[in-house]
C-alpha positions in Angstrom: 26.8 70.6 80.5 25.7 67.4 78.9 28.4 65.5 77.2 27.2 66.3 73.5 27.6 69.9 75.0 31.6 69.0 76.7 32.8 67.5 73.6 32.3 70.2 71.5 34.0 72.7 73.6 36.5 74.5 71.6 39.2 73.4 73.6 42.8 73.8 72.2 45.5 72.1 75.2 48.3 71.5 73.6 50.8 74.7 71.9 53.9 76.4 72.6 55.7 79.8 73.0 58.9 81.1 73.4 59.3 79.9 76.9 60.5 76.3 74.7 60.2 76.1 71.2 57.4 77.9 69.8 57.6 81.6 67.9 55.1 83.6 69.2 55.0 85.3 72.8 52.5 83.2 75.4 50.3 86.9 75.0 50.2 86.3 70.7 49.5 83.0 71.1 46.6 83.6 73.7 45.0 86.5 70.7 45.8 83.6 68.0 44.2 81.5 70.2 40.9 83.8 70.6 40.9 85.1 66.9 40.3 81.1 66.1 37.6 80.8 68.4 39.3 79.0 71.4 37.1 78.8 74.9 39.1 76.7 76.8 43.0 76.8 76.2 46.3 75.6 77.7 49.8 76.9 76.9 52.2 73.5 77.2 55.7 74.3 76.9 58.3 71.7 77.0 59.4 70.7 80.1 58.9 74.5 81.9 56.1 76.2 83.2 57.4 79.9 83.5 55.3 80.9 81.2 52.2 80.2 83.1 51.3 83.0 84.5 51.6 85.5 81.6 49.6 82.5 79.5 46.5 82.6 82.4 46.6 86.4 82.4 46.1 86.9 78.5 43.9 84.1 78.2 41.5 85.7 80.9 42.2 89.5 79.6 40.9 87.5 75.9 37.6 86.3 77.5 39.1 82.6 77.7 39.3 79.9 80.4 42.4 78.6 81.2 44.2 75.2 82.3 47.5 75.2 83.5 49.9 73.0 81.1 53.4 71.7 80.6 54.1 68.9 78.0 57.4 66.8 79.6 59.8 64.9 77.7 60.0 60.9 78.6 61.7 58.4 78.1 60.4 54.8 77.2 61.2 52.0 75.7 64.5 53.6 74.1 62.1 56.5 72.4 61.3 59.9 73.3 57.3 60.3 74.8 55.8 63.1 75.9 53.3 63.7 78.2 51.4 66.7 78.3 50.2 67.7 82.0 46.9 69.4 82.6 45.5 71.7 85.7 48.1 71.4 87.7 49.5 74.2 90.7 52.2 75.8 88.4 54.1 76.7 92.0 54.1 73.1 93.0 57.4 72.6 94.3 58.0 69.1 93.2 57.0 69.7 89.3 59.1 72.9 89.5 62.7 71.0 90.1 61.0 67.5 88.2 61.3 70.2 84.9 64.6 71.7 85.9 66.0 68.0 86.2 64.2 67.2 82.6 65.6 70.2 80.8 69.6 69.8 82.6 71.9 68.2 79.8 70.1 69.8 77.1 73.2 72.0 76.7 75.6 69.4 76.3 73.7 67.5 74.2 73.3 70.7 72.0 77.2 71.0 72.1 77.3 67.4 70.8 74.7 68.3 67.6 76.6 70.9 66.6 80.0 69.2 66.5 78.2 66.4 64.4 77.3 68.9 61.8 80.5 70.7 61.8 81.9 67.5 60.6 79.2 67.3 57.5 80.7 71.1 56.8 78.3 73.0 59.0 79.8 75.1 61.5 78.6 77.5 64.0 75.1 75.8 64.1 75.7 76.0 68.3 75.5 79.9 67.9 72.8 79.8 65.3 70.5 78.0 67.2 71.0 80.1 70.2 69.6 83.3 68.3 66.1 81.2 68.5 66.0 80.4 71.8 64.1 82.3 74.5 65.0 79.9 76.8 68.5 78.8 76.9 67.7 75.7 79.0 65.3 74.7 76.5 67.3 74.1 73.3 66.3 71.9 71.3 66.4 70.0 67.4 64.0 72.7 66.5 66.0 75.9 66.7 68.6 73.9 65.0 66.1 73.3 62.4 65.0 77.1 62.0 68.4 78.1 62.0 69.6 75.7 59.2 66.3 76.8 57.6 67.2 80.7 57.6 71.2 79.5 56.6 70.1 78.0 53.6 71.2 74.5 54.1 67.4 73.5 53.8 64.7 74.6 52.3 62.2 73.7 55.5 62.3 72.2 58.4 60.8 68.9 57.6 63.7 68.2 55.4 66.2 69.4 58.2 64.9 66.9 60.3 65.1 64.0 57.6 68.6 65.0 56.7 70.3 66.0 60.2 68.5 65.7 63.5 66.7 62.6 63.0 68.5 58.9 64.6 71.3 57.6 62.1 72.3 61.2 60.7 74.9 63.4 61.9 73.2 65.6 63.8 71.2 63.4 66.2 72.1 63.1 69.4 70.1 61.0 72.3 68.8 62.0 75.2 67.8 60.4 78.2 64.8 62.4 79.5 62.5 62.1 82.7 60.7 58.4 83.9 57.4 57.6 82.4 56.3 57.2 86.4 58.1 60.6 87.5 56.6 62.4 85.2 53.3 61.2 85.8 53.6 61.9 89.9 54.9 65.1 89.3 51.7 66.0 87.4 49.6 64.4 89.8 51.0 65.4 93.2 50.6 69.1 91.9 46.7 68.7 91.5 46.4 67.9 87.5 46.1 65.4 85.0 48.5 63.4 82.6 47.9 62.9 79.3 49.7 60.5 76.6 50.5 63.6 73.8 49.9 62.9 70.1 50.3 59.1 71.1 50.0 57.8 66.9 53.2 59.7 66.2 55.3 57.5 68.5 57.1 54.1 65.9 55.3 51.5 68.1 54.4 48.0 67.5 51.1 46.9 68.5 53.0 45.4 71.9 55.0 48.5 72.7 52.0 50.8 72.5 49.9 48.4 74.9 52.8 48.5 77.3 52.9 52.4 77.6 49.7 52.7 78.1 49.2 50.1 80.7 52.5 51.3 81.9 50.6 54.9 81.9 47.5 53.8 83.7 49.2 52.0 86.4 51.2 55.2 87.3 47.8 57.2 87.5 47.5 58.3 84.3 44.6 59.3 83.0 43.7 60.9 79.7 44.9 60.4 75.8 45.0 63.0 72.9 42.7 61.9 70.5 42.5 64.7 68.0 45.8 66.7 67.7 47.2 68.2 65.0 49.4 65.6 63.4 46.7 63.5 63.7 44.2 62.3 60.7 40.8 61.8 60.4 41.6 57.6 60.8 44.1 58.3 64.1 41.4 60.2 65.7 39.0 57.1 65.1 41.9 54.7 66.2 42.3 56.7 69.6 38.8 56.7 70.2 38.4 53.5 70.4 41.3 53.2 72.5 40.2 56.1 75.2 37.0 54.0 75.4 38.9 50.9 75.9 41.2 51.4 78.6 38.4 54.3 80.1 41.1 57.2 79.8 39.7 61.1 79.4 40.5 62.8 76.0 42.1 65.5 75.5 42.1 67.8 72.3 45.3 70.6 71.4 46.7 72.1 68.0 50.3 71.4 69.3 50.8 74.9 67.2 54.3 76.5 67.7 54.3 79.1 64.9 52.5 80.5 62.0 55.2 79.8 59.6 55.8 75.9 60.7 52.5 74.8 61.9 49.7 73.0 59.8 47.0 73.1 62.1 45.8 76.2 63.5 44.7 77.2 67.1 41.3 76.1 67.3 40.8 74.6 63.8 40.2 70.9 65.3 37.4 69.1 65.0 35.6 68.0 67.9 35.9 64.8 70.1 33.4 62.1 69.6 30.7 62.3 71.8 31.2 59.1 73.4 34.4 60.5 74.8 34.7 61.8 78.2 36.3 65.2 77.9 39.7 65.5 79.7 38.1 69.0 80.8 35.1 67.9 82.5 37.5 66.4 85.5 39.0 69.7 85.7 36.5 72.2 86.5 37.6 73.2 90.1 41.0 73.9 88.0 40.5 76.4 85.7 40.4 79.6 85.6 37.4 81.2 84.3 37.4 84.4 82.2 
């Protein structure tokens, strides 16, 4: 392929399921995924990778290729980062107890949201949030969010998140998730990539952003989302420019997790500049080819 011909893969590497936070089964997503005109595709739950191997099989049974994926929670700089791993062997046994270690305290720290909105008059939110997860391990803000959704306390789940789970209101609570370097040598010891995720959403000055990125490379990371779906037209631009500046591979993914909450579709991106070096093309010997 010629680069022209790499960036404008339909590539979707970023989404979720049930196996973390998403609504729809890793086998919808992997149709959703093909109905939108998807060629390569990764499913990357948060912090787990059980649902690999049902993600692979419908994505080859759909006439896909697939890359192995897991987006990990980080910690830096006192905010949470993610950083979505790419091609990796999904039975290495160093990423598999990295993830468990990532994903322990998320039950206490679920225990602790819900006692913060019990005291603003919301009880049982502990139990409500349980009914949407698939994963108990993997509990998180967002099936808080759907369940104060369906409760009526909100009318979406943008505004739960502006009135409850977001830093200052009652029910945030912090977490203190995986090392930016861990998380990077887990990724990379198993045989894949790491990728900053969605890096214009993170509330960074100018200084901050340089360090996690320098931090990044020096760990042996190597690629950047550039178009993502919470991404605009100008962030895109922005992360161009900074792929080609610090000579990191880009990567491209909806980060869809349900029909009802998403606003970008699987496989409704636009395509990576051409100048870009395709986070794909360094991964050939790792996917899996329908």
């Amino acid at each position: 392929m010629t680069a022209t011909l790499d960036t404008a893969l339909n590539a979707d590497l970023h989404c979720h399921s049930t196996v973390s936070d998403g609504t729809l089964a890793p086998e919808a997503l992997a149709a959703r995924a093909k109905a939108g005109g998807v060629q390569l595709w990764a499913l990357t739950d948060h912090d787990e990778i059980a649902g690999q191997e049902r993600a692979r099989q419908a994505a080859l049974a759909q006439g896909m290729d697939y890359l192995t994926g897991t987006e990990i929670s980080v910690t830096f700089a006192g905010r949470v980062v993610h950083i979505v791993g790419l091609g990796f062997d999904h039975s290495n046994q160093q990423l598999i107890d990295g993830l468990r270690a990532t994903r322990g305290g998320r039950e206490v720290r679920a225990r602790e949201m819900a006692a913060g909105l019990a005291e603003v008059g919301i009880p049982g939110a502990y139990e409500g949030a349980l009914t949407y997860v698939g994963n108990p391990e993997l509990i998180s803000r967002t099936h808080f969010a759907r369940f104060l959704v369906d409760a009526g306390h909100c009318s979406d789940v943008p505004e739960v998140f502006r009135r409850y789970l977001t830093e200052g209101k009652p029910g945030y609570v912090p977490h203190v998730w995986a090392r930016l370097g861990d998380a990077v040598r887990w990724i990379h010891e198993a045989g894949g990539i790491a990728v900053i995720a969605h890096p214009a959403r993170y509330p960074f000055t100018a200084m901050e952003e340089y360090a996690l990125i320098t931090e990044f490379i020096q760990h042996g990371g190597r690629g950047i989302e550039v178009v993502t779906g919470s991404h605009t037209a100008a962030d895109a631009t922005r992360y161009t420019d900074t792929a080609l500046e610090y000579g990191l591979l880009a990567s491209r993914g909806s980060d869809f997790h349900s029909p009802d909450e998403s606003h970008t579709a699987l496989g409704s991106l636009p395509p990576l500049a051409a100048s870009l070096t395709p986070v794909w093309t360094e991964l050939g010997d790792r996917i899996h080819r329908a």
